[in-house]
C-alpha positions, 0 to 999 in steps of 0.5 A, a space after each residue: 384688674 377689672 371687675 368686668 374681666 374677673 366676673 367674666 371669668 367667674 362665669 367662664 369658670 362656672 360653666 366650666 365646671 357645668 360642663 364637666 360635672 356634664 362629661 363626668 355623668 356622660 363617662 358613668 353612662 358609657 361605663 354603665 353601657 360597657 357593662 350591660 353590653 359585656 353581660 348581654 354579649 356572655 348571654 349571647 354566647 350562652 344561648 348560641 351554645 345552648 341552641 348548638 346543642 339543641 342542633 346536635 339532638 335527635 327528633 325525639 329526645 328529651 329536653 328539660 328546662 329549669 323553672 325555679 327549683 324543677 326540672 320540667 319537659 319541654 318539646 324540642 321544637 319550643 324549646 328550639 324556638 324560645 332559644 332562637 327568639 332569645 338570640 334575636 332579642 339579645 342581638 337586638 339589645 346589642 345593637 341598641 346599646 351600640 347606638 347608645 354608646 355611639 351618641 354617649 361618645 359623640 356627646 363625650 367628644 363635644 363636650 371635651 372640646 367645649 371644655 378645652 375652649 373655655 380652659 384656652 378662653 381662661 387661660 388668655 384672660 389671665 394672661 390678659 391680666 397677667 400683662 396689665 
């Protein structure tokens, strides 16, 4: 056995372990992102139900918001509009959140293949030393 291959695979060993304490924190990301998504996509249906009954109202009906403990009047046509603007915004985050999850994945993928490459570099090291 020599030094030079034990140290070799020392850093070898080292850098696999960087990587994945790398592809560990990128796994929590993608969780993290799965979980905003899931809580944006039940406030999107939400809205679109709210704005579906909004529809179904006549001109002059009423429409209370809740701000706090209080139940407060509020035109139809603002309301209509805050509601729309809300949609587009968590429409928006969506997408967001969709671009992320596709770089987290891409990053997680290189990463799983930088990790296989450097288990195959230390797997033919020691099969060098296992012949020696």
């Amino acid at each position: 056995m020599t030094s030079s291959s034990s140290s070799a695979l020392r850093d070898i060993q080292r850098d696999l372990e960087t990587k994945a304490n790398d592809l560990s924190k990128i796994q929590k990301d993608i969780a993290k992102n799965h979980q905003v998504r899931k809580k944006y996509t039940i406030q999107l249906g939400e809205n679109e139900l709210v704005l579906k009954e909004l529809d179904l109202l006549n001109e002059g009906a009423n429409v209370y918001k809740l701000i706090g403990p209080v139940l407060v009047k509020q035109d139809l046509a603002e309301a209509n509009a805050n509601v729309r603007k809300r949609i587009e915004y968590i429409s928006a985050e969506l997408k967001r959140l969709d671009s992320t999850l596709q770089d987290l994945e891409e990053k997680q993928n290189s990463k799983k293949e930088a990790i296989l490459k450097l288990q195959q570099r230390i797997q033919s090291i020691q099969a060098g030393k296992a012949k020696a």
